[in-house]
C-alpha positions as CSV (number, residue, x, y, z in Angstrom):
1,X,27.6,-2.5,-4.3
2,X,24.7,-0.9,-2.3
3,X,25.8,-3.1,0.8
4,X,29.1,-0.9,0.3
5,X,26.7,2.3,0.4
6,X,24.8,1.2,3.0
7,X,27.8,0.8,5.5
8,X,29.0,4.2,4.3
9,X,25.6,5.4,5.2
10,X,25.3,4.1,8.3
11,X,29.2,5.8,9.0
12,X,28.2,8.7,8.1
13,X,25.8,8.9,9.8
14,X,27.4,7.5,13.0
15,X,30.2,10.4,12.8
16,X,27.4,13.2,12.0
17,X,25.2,11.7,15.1
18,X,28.9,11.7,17.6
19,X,30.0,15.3,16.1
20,X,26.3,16.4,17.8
21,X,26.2,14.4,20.7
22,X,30.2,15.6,21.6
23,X,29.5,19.4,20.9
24,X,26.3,18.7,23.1
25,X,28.7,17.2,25.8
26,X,31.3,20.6,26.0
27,X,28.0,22.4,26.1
28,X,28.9,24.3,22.7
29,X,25.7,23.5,21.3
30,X,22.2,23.4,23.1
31,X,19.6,20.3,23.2
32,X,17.1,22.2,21.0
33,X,19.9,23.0,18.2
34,X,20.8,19.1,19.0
35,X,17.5,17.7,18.2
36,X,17.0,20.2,15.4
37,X,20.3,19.1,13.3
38,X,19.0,15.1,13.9
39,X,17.1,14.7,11.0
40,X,14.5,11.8,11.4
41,X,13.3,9.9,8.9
42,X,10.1,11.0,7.9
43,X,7.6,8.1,8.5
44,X,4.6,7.0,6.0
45,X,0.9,7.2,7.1
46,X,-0.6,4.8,8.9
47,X,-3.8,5.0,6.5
48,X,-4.2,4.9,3.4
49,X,-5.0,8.2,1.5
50,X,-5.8,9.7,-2.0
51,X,-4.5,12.3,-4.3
52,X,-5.3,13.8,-7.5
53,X,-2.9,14.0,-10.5
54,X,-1.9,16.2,-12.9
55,X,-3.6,14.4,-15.4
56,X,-6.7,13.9,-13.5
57,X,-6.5,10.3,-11.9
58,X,-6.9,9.4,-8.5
59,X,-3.9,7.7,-7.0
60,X,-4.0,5.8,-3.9
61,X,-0.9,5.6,-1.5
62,X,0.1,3.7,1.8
63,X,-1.7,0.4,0.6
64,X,2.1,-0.3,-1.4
65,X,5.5,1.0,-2.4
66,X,3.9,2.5,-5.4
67,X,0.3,4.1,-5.7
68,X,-2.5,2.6,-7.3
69,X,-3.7,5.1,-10.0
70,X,-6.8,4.9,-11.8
71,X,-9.1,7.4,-13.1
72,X,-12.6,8.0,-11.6
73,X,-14.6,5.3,-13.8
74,X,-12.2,2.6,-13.3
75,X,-12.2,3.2,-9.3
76,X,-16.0,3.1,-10.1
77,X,-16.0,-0.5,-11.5
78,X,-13.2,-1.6,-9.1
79,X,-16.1,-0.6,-6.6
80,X,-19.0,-2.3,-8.2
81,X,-16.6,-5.7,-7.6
82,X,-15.7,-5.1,-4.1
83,X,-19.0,-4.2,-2.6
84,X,-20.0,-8.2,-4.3
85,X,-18.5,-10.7,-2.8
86,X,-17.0,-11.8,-6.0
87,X,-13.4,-10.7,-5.1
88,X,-13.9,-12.5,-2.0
89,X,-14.7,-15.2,-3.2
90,X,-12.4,-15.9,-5.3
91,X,-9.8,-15.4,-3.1
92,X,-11.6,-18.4,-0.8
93,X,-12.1,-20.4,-3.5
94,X,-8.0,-20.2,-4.5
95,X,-6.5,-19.5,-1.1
96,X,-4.3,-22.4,-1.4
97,X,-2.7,-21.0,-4.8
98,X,-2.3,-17.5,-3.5
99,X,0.6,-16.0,-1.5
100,X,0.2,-13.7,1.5
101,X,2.2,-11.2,2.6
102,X,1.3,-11.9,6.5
103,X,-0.2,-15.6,8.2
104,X,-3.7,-14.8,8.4
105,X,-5.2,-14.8,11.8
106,X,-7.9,-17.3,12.7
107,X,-7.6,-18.6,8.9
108,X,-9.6,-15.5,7.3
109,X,-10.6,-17.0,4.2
110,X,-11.1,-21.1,5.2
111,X,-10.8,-23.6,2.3
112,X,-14.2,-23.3,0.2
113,X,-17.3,-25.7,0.2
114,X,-19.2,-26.0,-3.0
115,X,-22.3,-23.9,-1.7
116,X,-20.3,-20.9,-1.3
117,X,-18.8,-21.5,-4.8
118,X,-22.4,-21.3,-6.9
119,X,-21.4,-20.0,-10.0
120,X,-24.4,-17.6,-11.1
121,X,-23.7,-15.0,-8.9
122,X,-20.1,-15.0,-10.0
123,X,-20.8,-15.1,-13.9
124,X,-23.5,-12.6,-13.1
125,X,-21.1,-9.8,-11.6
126,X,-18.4,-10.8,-14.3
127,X,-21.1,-10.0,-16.9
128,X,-22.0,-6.7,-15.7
129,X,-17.9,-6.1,-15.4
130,X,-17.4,-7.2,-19.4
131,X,-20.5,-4.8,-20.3
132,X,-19.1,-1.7,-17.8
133,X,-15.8,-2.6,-20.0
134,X,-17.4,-2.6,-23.2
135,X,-19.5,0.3,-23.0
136,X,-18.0,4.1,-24.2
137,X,-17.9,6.9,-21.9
138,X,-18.7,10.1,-23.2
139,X,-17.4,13.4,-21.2
């Protein structure tokens, strides 16, 4: 069924876009009321960007479809994860179970040796990330 509003869509808009084009032709219409009643579809930002919402979070758009919204401590522990390499890590370590949207160029995350795998560091940034989670935040 959308396929069906799709092609009516596209028809519609085809007729709308030939109405302008053939009242621009017989001169009834000038090329600045033209290009004013073409309606272009507004295009996303390049980068990504950050809003606050009504209940206070911070939601993060242009990285997907949907924002990402946390509130201000939870952005700060995301931090505290990204600025260690754990996240990357972990990605090198299970490259071969994860799905990417796009090939990586020049093989971004190569398949992992067991040095860059040593454990401690790991467990130690997943232990401070279980105590941030377990401790209360008072406002």
């Amino acid at each position: 069924m959308s396929e069906i509003n799709e092609r009516k869509q596209v028809v519609s808009a085809y007729k709308e876009l030939s109405g302008i084009l053939s009242a621009l032709k017989s001169e009834k219409i000038t090329l600045n009321d033209a290009m004013n009643k073409i309606q272009l579809k507004e295009s996303r930002p390049t980068r990504p960007y950050c809003k606050v919402t009504g209940t206070g979070a911070l939601a993060l758009y242009g990285i997907s479809k949907q924002p990402i919204v946390m509130y201000a401590e939870q952005w700060n522990k995301l931090m505290k994860v990204t600025k260690s390499d754990y996240i990357d890590n972990y990605i090198k370590y299970n490259e071969s179970r994860l799905k990417f949207k796009r090939p990586l160029k020049n093989n971004l995350y190569n398949k992992p040796t067991v040095e860059q795998h040593s454990s401690t560091k790991n467990d130690e940034i997943s232990k401070q990330i279980i105590d941030d989670e377990n401790t209360e935040y008072i406002k």
